[in-house]
N, C-alpha and C positions, 0 to 999 in steps of 0.2 A: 758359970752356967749350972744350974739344977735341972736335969733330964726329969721327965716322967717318969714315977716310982718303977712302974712297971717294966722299963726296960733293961735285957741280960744285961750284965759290967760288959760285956764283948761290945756291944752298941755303944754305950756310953764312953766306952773309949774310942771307938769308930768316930762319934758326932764330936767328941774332944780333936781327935786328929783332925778331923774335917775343916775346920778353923785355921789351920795352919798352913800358910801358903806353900811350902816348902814340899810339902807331900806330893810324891810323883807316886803314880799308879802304877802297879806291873803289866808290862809289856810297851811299854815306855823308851826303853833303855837305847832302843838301835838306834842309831842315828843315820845307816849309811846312806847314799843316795837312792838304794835300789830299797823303797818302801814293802814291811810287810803289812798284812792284812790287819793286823792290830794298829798299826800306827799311819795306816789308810784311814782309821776309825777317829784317832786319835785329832788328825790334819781335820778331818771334816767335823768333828766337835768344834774346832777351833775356828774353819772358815763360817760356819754356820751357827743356827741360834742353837745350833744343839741334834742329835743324832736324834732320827727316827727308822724306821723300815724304809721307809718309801727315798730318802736320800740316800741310804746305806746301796740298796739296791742299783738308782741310780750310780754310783759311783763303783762298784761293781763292774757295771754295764760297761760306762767309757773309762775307766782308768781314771787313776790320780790325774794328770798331764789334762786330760781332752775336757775331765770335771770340770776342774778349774777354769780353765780358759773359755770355756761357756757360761763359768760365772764374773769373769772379770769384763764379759762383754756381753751383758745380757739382751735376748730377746723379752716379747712380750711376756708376762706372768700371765699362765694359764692358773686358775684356781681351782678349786671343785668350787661344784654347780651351787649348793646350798651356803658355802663363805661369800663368791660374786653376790649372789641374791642380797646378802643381808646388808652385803657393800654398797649395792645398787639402790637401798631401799632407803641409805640416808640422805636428809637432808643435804649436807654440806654436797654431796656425790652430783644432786639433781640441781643445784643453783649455782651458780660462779658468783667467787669473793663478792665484786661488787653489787650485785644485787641482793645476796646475804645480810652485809653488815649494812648496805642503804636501809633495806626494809628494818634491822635490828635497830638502826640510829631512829628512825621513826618512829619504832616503841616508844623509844627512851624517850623521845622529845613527848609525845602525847602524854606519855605518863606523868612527866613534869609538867604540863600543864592543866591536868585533872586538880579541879578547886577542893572538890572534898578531899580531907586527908584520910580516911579510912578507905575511901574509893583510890586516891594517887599511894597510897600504903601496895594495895593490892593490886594496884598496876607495877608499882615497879617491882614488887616479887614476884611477879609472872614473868618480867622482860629478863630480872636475874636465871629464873629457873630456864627461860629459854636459850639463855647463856650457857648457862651450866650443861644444857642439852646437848647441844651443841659440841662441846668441849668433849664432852663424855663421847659423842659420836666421834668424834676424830682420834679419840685416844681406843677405841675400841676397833676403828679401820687399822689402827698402826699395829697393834697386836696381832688383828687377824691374820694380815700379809705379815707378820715376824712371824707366826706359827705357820702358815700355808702357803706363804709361795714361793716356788720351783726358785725362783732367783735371792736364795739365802744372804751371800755377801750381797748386795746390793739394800738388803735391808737393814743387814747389820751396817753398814757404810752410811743409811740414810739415820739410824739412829746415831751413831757419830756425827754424823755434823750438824743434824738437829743440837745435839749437844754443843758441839766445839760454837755451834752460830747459835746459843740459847737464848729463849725469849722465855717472861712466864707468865704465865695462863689469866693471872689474876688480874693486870695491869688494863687499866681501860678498858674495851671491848673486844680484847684480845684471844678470849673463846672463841667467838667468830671467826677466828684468823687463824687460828693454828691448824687446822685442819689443813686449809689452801696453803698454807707457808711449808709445812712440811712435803703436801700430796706435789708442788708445783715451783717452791722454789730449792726442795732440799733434792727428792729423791730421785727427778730427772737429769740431776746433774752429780749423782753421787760417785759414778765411776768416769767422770768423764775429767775436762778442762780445769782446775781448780779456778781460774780467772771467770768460766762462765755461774759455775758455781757462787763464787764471791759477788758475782753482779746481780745473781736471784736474789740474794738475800738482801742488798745493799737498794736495792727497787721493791722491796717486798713491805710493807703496810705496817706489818705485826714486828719487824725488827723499827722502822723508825718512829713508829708509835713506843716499840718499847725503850726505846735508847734516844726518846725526846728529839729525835730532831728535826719534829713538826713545830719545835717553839725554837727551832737555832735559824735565825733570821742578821742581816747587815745589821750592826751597830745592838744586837741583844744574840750575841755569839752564846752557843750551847756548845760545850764542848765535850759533854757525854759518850757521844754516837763516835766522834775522830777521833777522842782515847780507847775506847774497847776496840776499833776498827783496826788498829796499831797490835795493844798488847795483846787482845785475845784473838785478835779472827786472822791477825796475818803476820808481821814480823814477831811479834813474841817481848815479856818486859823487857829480853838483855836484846834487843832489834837493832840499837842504836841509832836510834830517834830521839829527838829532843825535844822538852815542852814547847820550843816555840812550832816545832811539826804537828802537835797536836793541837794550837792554834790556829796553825795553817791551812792544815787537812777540816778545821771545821769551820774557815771561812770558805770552803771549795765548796763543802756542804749547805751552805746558807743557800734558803728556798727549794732544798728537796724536802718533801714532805707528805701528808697524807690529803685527800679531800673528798669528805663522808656525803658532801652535796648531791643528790638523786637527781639536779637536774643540769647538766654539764651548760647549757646555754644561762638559762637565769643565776646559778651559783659558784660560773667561774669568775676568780678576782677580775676587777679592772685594771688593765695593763698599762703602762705606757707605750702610747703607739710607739716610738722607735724601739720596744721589747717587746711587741706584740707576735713576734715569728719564734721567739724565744720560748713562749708558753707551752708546757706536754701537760699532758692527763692523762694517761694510760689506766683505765679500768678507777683503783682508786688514789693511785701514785698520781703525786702533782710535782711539777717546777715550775716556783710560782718568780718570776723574772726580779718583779717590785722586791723581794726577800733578799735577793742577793747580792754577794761584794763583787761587783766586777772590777776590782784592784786584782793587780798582779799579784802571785806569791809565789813567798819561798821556800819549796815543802821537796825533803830531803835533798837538800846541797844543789836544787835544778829549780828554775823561772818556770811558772803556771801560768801562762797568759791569763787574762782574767777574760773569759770569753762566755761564759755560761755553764749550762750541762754537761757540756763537751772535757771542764774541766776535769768532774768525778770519774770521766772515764779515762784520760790520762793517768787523773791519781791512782787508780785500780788497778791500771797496768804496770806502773811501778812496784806500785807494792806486792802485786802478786806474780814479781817477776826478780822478784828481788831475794839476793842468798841467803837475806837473814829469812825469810818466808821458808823457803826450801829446807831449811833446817828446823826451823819450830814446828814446821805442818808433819816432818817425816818422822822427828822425835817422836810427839804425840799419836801418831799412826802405829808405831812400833813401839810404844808404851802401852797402844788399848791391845795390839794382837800378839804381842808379843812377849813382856812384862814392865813392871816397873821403871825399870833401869836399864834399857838396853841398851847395848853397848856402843860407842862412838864411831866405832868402824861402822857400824851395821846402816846408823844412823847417816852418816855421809855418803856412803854407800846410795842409801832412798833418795839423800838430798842432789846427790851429782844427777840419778835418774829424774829427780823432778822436773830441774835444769835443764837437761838434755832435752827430755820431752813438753817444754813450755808446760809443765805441769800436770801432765794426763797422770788421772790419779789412779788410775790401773796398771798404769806404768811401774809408778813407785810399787803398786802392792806387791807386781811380778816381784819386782828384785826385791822383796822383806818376804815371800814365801819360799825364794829362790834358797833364800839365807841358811846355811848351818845353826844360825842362832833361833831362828824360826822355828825350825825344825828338833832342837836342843830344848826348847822352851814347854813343850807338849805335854799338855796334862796339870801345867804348874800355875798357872792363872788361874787363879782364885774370882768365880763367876763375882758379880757385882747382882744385884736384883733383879734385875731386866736380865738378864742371861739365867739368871735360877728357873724363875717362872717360868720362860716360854721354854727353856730346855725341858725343863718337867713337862709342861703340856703337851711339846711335841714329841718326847718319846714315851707318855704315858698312852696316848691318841692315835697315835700317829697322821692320819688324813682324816680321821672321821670327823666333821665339823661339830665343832662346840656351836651351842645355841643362846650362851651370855659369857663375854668377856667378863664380868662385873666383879666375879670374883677374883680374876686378874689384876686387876684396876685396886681390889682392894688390897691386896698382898703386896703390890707394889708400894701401894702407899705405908701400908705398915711398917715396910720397909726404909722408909726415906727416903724412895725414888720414883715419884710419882711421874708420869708422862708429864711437858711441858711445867712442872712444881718447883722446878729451880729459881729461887726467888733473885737471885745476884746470878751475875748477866756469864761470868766463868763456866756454868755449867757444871754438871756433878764429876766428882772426883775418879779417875782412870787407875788409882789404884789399888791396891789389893787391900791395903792397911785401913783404908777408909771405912770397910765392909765385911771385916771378919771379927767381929766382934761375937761376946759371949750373947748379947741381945738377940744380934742377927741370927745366928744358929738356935736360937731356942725358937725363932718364928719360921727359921725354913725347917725344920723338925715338923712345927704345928700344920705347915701346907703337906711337908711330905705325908704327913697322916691324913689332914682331909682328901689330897689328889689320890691317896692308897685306898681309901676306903670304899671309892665311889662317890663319896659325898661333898663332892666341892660346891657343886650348883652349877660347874660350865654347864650341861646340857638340861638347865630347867630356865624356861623365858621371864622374864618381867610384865607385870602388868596384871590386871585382876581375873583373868582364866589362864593361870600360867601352864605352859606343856612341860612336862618334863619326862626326858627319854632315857634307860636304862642304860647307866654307861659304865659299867666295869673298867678300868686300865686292865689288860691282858699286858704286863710288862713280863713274866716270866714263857716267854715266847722264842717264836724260831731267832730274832736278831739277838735276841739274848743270849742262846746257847752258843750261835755261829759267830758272832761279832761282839758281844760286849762282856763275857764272862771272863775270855782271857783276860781284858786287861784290869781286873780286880784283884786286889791283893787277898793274899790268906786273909786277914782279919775278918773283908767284908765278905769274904766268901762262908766264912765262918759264922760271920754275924745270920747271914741269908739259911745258912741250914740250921739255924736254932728259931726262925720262926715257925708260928703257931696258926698261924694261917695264911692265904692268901692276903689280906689285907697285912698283916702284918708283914710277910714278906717285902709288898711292894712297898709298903714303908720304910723298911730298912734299904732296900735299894734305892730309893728318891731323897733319902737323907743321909748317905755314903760319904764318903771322900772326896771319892771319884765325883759323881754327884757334884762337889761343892766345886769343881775345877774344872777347867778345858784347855 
């Protein structure tokens, strides 16, 4: 990495360390149960997208203990007035899924049927751009509620399992979907059931459109959607499943599928009367009866009667009741919050609470925050892209509403983690080695100077009279002196009294160590 000429050797060794996962901050060190105020700061970097005043305070307010337990069982998000607004003001907010992608699937189809080609040219880059619209909207709600709302873990938990259950954006008409799949089938179930959770997704449009198995139909088996359903979304590769399971599991699946038809009487299939009771359509989710094997099977060592719909929810409940689940879901839990590698106790420990609890996934979190290892690990997780950002924006801001996500949206992507961009179905990488590269820190450098300057563009709008409102970061403020200075080591403290101005100061502190880690 080649730093900017102009910055002291003290910096440039600061944004070198910063790179290295290993770096623990000062005031770090205590572990014991009885939390101090530094490592109250520490806990709440971790449970959150990132420290600002207004969570600081809160957590003040009700302690460590009462914090928590209000975020592992969240009420409604209260926003500020001017974030709601912007929320309320989009598309995707004002239309449900299926009327959405019907009216979207209407474009498409008129466009393809426009004669002139420089007229169907300009129809279907208009139906593209109101894709991209779209997409853009939904990726701009998900930021705002990760920078604004009062219920942190719950966001941070919905961005996990957007991940752990990734779809990507580009696939079919799949812009149109990510919004509702995230807003409806991720985030209302992110602390809750893992089984209800797995059935949002498994009913959800934009995962079976993304994982094909609108084309896995009796005797033209797909078997896409039954292998990632296994390896990535529930037992794990070492599950102990076998390819004839994954054959199994995608003859259970034959005839779930999607249906974009706008008119449920003229464009539902023709059934066979004695499968005519058998038929669903929910919004845009179909089971279409004619599509399916109704052969018995043999999916994990136990008979599936072959009886319909009824089977995938058998299969569901096995698998997300099963001990190879409880260990792969608790791993990966305690690899995003915890680190890389964490350790086997820790992990059987989450997986017995899983168990115990049919799965409530606040459960598990209790005992992974309960952990000495939890609490051992503070300061040393090395942020991933989505954690730099919004951490920056929420402790550069703190509550004051930004008036365009866009340049979030782009910094991300700079970064190689764009909202729903994950083009293979794994989802982006949980650990630290993936994203500490000498690249990455010369690009979180270049944000920490535009978000230090003033000059990022959150608070200037889009469009041809755009507003733009004076917004300063006031980062060298009262949370700073009270809560965040202790835990900075000499160096960066060091770094911070050799700057030359305000701007530069808050530079050097949004591009820290500390900074790169929670």
């Amino acid at each position: 990495m080649t730093p900017p000429r102009f910055l002291p050797t003290t910096l440039i060794s600061l944004l070198l360390l910063a790179g290295c996962a290993a770096t623990e901050p000062a005031g770090h060190a205590d572990h014991r149960a009885q939390t101090s105020p530094a490592q109250d700061v520490a806990m709440l970097e971790r449970v959150s997208w990132g420290v600002n005043g207004g969570s600081v305070r809160q957590l003040q307010a009700q302690g460590w203990n009462a914090w928590l337990r209000a975020q592992l069982h969240p009420g409604k998000a209260n926003l500020p007035p001017a974030v709601q607004a912007q929320i309320d003001a989009m598309t995707i907010s004002q239309l449900p899924l299926d009327q959405l992608v019907i009216s979207m699937e209407k474009k498409r189809k008129d466009a393809a049927g426009v004669m002139d080609d420089m007229a169907k040219q300009q129809a279907q880059k208009e139906y593209q751009q109101e894709l991209n619209r779209l997409a853009r909207e939904a990726a701009t709600r998900s930021l705002l509620l990760d920078v604004y709302s009062p219920n942190q873990l719950q966001q941070q938990l919905s961005w996990f399992w957007l991940n752990h259950f990734s779809v990507h954006q580009g696939k079919h008409n799949l812009r149109a979907m990510v919004g509702d799949y995230e807003a409806n089938a991720i985030a209302p179930h992110a602390l809750g059931k893992f089984r209800d959770l797995l059935g949002a997704t498994v009913h959800h449009p934009a995962m079976l459109r993304y994982l094909d198995n609108e084309a896995n139909a009796v005797k033209r088996i797909n078997e896409n959607y039954a292998r990632e359903l296994m390896e990535l979304h529930t037992l794990g590769v070492n599950g102990g499943y076998s390819q004839t399971d994954v054959q199994e599991l995608a003859r259970i699946l034959t005839g779930v599928g999607v249906n974009l038809g706008a008119n449920p009487g003229t464009e539902t299939p023709k059934v066979k009367p004695a499968l005519q009771s058998q038929y669903v359509r929910r919004g845009l989710f179909e089971f279409n009866p004619n599509r399916h094997d109704y052969g018995d099977k043999q999916f994990l060592g136990q008979t599936v009667k072959g009886r319909g719909l009824a089977e995938l929810d058998e299969a569901l409940d096995r698998l997300s009741r099963s001990p190879a689940t409880a260990h792969f879901i608790s791993g990966k839990l305690a690899q995003y919050f915890v680190g890389d590698n964490p350790s086997a106790a820790l992990v059987a420990r989450m997986a017995a609470t899983f168990q115990r609890s049919d799965g409530m996934i606040a459960d598990v979190l209790q005992t992974m925050f309960d952990s000495p290892e939890f609490r051992q690990s503070l300061g040393k997780k090395f942020k991933d892209p989505m954690h730099y950002v919004v951490s920056a924006v929420r402790l550069s801001y703190d509550d004051k509403p930004i008036l365009n996500a866009g340049p979030m949206l782009s910094w991300l992507s700079r970064m190689g983690q764009p909202l729903y961009g994950r083009q293979t179905p794994d989802g982006y990488p949980l650990t630290d080695a993936a994203w500490a590269s000498p690249g990455q820190m010369t690009t979180r450098f270049d944000i920490a100077r535009t978000i230090g300057s003033g000059s990022a563009g959150l608070f200037k709008t889009d469009g041809p009279q755009p507003q733009e409102k004076v917004a300063f970061p006031q980062l060298a403020s009262a949370l700073y002196y009270q809560s965040l200075q202790a835990t900075l080591s000499p160096a960066t403290r060091q770094a911070l009294e050799q700057a030359a101005s305000p701007q530069e100061w808050n530079t050097f502190l949004l591009s820290s160590p500390e900074m790169m880690h929670r």
